[in-house]
C-alpha positions in Angstrom: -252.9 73.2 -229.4 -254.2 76.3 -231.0 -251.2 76.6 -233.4 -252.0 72.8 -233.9 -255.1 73.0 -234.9 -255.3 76.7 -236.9 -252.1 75.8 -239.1 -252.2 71.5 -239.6 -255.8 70.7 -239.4 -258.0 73.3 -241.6 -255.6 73.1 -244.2 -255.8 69.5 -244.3 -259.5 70.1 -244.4 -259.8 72.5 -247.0 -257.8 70.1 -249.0 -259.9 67.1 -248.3 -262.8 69.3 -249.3 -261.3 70.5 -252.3 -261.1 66.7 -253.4 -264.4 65.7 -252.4 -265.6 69.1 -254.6 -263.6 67.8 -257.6 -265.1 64.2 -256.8 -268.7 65.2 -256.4 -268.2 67.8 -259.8 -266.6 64.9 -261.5 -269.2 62.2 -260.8 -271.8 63.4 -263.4 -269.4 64.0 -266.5 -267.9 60.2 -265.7 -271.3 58.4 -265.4 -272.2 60.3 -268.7 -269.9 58.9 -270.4 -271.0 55.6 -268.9 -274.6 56.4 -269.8 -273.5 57.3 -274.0 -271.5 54.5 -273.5 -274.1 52.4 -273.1 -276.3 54.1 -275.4 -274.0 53.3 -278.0 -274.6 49.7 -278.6 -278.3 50.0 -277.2 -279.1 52.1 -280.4 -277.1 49.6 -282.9 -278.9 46.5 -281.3 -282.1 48.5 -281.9 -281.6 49.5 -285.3 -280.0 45.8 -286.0 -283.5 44.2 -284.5 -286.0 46.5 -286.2 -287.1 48.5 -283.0 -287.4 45.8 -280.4 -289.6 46.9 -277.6 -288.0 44.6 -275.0 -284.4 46.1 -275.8 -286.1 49.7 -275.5 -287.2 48.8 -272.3 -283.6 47.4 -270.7 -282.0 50.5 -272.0 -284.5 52.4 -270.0 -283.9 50.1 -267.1 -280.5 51.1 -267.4 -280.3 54.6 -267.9 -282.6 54.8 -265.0 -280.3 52.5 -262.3 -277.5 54.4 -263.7 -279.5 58.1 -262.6 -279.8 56.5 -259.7 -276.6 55.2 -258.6 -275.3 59.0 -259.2 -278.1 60.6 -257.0 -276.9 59.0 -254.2 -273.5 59.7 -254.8 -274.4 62.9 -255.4 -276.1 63.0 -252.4 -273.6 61.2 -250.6 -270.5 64.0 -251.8 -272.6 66.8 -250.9 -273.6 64.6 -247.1 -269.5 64.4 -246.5 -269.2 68.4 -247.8 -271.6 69.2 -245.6 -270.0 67.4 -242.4 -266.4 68.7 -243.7 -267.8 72.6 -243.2 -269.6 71.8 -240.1 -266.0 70.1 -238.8 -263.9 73.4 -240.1 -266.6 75.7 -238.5 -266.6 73.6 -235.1 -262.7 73.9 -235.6 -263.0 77.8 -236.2 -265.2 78.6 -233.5 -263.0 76.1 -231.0 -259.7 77.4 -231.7 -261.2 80.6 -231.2 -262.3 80.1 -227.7 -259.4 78.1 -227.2 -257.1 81.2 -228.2 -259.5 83.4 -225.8 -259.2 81.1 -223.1 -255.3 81.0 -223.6 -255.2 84.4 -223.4 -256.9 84.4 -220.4 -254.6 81.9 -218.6 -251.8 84.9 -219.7 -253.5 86.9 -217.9 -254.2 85.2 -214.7 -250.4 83.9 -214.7 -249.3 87.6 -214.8 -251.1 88.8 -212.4 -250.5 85.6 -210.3 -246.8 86.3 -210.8 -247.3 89.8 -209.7 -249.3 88.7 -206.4 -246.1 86.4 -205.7 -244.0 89.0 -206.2 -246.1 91.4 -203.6 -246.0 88.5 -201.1 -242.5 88.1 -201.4 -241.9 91.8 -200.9 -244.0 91.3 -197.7 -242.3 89.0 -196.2 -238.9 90.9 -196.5 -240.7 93.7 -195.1 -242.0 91.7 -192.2 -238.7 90.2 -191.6 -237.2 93.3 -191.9 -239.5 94.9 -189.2 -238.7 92.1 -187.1 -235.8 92.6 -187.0 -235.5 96.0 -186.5 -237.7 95.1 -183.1 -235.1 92.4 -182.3 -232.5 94.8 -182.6 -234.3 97.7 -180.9 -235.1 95.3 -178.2 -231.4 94.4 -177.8 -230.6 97.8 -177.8 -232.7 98.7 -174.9 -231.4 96.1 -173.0 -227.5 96.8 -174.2 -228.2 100.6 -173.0 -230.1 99.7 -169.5 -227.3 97.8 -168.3 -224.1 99.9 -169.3 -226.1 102.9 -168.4 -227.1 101.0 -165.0 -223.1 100.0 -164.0 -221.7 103.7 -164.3 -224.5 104.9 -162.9 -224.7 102.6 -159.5 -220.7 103.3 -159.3 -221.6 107.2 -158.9 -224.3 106.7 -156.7 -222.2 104.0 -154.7 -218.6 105.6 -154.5 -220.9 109.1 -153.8 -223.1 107.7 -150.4 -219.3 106.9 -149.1 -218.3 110.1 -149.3 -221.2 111.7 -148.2 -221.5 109.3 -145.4 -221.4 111.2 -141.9 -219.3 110.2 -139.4 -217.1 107.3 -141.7 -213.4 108.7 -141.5 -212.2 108.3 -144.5 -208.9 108.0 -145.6 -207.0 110.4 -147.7 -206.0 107.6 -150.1 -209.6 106.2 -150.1 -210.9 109.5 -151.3 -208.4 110.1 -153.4 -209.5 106.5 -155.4 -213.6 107.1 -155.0 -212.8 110.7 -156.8 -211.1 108.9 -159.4 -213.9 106.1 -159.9 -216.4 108.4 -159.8 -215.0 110.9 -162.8 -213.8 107.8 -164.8 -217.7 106.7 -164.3 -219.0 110.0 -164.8 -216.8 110.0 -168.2 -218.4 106.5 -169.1 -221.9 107.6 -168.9 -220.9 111.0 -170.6 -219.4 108.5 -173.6 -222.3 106.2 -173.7 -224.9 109.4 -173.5 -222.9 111.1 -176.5 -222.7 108.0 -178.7 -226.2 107.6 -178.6 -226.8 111.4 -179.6 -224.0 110.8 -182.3 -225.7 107.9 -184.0 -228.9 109.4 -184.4 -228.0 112.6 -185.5 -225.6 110.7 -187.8 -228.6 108.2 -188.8 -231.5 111.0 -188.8 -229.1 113.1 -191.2 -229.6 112.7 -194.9 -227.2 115.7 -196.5 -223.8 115.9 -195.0 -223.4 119.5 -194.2 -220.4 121.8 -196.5 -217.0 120.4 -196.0 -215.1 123.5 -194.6 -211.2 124.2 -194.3 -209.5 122.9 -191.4 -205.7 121.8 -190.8 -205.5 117.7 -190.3 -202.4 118.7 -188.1 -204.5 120.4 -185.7 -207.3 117.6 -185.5 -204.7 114.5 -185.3 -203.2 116.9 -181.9 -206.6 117.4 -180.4 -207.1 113.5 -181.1 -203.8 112.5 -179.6 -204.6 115.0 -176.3 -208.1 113.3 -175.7 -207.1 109.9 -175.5 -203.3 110.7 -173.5 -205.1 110.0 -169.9 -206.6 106.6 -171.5 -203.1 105.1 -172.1 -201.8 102.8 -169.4 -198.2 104.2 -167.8 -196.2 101.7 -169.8 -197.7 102.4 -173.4 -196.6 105.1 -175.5 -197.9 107.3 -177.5 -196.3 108.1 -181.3 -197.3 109.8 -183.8 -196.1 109.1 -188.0 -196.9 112.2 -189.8 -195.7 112.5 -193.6 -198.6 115.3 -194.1 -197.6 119.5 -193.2 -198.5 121.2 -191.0 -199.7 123.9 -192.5 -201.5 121.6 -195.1 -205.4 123.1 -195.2 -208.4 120.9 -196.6 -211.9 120.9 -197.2 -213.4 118.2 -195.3 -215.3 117.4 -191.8 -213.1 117.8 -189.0 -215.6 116.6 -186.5 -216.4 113.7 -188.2 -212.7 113.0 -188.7 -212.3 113.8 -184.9 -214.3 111.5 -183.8 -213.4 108.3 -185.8 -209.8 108.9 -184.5 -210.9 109.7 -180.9 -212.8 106.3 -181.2 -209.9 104.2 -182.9 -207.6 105.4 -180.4 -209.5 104.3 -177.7 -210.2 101.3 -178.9 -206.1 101.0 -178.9 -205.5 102.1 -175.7 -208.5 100.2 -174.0 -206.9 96.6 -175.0 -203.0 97.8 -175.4 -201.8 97.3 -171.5 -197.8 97.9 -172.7 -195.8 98.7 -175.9 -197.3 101.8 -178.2 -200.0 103.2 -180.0 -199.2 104.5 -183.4 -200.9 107.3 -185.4 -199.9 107.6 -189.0 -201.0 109.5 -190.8 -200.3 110.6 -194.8 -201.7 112.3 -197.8 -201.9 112.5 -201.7 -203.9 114.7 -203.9 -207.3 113.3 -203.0 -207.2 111.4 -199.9 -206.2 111.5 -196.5 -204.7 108.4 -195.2 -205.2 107.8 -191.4 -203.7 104.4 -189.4 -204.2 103.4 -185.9 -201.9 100.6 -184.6 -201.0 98.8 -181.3 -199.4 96.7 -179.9 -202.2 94.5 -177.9 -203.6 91.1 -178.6 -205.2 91.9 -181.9 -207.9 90.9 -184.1 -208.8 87.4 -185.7 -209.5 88.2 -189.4 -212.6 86.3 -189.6 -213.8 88.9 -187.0 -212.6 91.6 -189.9 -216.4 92.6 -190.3 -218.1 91.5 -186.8 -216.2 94.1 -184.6 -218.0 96.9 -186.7 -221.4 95.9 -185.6 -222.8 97.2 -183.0 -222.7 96.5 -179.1 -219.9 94.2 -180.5 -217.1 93.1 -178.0 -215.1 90.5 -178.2 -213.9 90.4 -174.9 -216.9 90.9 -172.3 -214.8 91.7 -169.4 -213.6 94.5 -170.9 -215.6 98.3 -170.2 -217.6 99.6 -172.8 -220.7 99.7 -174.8 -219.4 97.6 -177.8 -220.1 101.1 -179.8 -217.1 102.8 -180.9 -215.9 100.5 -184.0 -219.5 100.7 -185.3 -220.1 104.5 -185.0 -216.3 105.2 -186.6 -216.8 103.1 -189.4 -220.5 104.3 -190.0 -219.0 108.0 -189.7 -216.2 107.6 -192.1 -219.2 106.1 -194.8 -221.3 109.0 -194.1 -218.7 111.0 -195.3 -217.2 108.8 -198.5 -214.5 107.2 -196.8 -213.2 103.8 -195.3 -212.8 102.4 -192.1 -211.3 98.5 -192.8 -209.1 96.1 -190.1 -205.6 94.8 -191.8 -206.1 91.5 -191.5 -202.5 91.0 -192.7 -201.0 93.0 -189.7 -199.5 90.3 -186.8 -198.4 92.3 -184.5 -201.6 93.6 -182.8 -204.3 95.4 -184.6 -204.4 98.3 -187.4 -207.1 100.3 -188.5 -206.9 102.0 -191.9 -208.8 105.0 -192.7 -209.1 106.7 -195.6 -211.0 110.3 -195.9 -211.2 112.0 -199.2 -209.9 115.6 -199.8 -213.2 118.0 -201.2 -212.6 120.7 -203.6 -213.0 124.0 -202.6 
């Protein structure tokens, strides 16, 4: 409207009053010439007729309708100037205000659109907090009950022991030992998890990457998890990398994502193998778990990562161990990922870069 109005119509208007200028200056030199015009014969009749009053007076008559007739055109030009400058200032002073008013709406659209933006960061917030409480919530709940089952299983398998006068037999005692150490082991597991994942979460520098022998941490791996394994699974071990192969890296971090993948393996593998491979290059370490047990969907690729995860429910544990090895080998640069193109049963690659000294 603005550009409208400051660039089609005062032009327009100066030109219209340009004319009407031209018209009104023009008025007086044309009915001049009307007026000698009309003088012209006037004069000759007079000096024909000897000085006839009655013709003196009709020219008079004349000249003075003719004076006449221009006044009010005069009049009239200067009327229509006078309404074209009062339109062009009215136009002036309302473009002006429209331009203000324009400029305003900019204004109040900007910082509308900022206020929307603010909102929407608010609501992400909000949903964010809420779910961080949903999630801390399930958490709670998650940790009360596996905490609760080893826990009632020492206390339980521990009164029978302890019970006077109940002959127990050697067997028996034998098998409450055994449940109550595997229990004990349970809570130990769940207890040191927890620890891990908030130092791990709490931590924002990863500490210096020291020299360590990968042989030496894939051995201490593969003695952990030996009592885990049923009787008919085996244990094997692929290792392309030296011995005596030293690197700058984390060997407790590395430590525990193995520990975790491998008993992952032997909790679901009931016979067949477990497989650690393990390889190298110039700037990566290249770690694979495999069994032999009922596998993984792919479209579970991502889900079995998340925490208190578990696809079967029946089975013991906290649902913890995928989640804290893959969120271990990212604090550290590397990769934790699922071969979805494996068949026969699951395979977890992990890939741990070499530091420079």
């Amino acid at each position: 409207m603005v550009d409208f109005i400051g660039k089609k119509r005062v032009p327009m208007m100066m030109a219209a009053l340009m004319v009407a200028l031209l018209m009104v200056l023009s008025a007086p030199c044309m009915y001049a010439a009307e007026t000698d015009t009309a003088k012209v014969p006037t004069d000759s009749m007079v000096m024909q007729g000897g000085g006839d009053q009655s013709s003196d007076i009709d020219m008079l008559r004349s000249q003075n309708k003719l004076l006449q007739e221009r006044s009010r055109f005069t009049t009239g030009g200067v009327a229509m100037i006078l309404g074209i400058v009062a339109l062009l200032a009215f136009l002036a002073f309302n473009g002006r205000w429209t331009r203000r008013l324009e400029i305003k709406n900019r204004q109040l659209q900007r910082e509308r659109n900022v206020v929307v933006a603010q909102n929407k960061q608010l609501a992400i917030e909000r949903d964010r907090a809420e779910a961080a409480s949903r999630a801390k919530t399930s958490f709670i709940q998650s940790m009360t009950h596996e905490i609760r089952t080893p826990l009632n299983s020492i206390s339980g398998f521990t009164q029978l022991l302890t019970m006077p006068g109940v002959e127990i037999p050697e067997a028996e005692r034998i098998d409450c030992c055994k449940r109550i150490e595997e229990n004990t082991r349970m809570l130990t597991t769940i207890l040191d998890d927890l620890i891990f994942i908030s130092d791990v979460e709490s931590r924002t520098e990863l500490p210096p990457a020291e020299p360590c022998l990968p042989a030496t941490i894939v051995d201490q791996a593969r003695e952990i998890v030996k009592p885990l394994l049923a009787e008919t699974v085996s244990l094997n071990l692929e290792n392309s990398m030296s011995g005596e192969l030293l690197v700058n890296t984390y060997p407790h971090m590395i430590l525990t994502i193995l520990t975790k993948l491998l008993d992952n393996a032997a909790k679901f593998t009931k016979q067949g193998s477990v497989t650690l491979r393990v390889a190298n290059d110039d700037e990566s370490m290249y770690f694979s778990v495999i069994d032999s047990g009922p596998g993984i969907p792919a479209d579970k690729k991502d889900y079995i990562f998340e925490r208190f995860t578990k696809l079967d429910s029946y089975v013991q544990g906290t649902g913890l161990g995928l989640s804290i090895a893959r969120m271990t080998a990212e604090h550290m640069g590397g990769t934790l990922t699922l071969d979805t193109d494996y068949r026969s049963g699951a395979k977890f690659d992990l890939v741990v870069p070499i530091h420079k000294a």
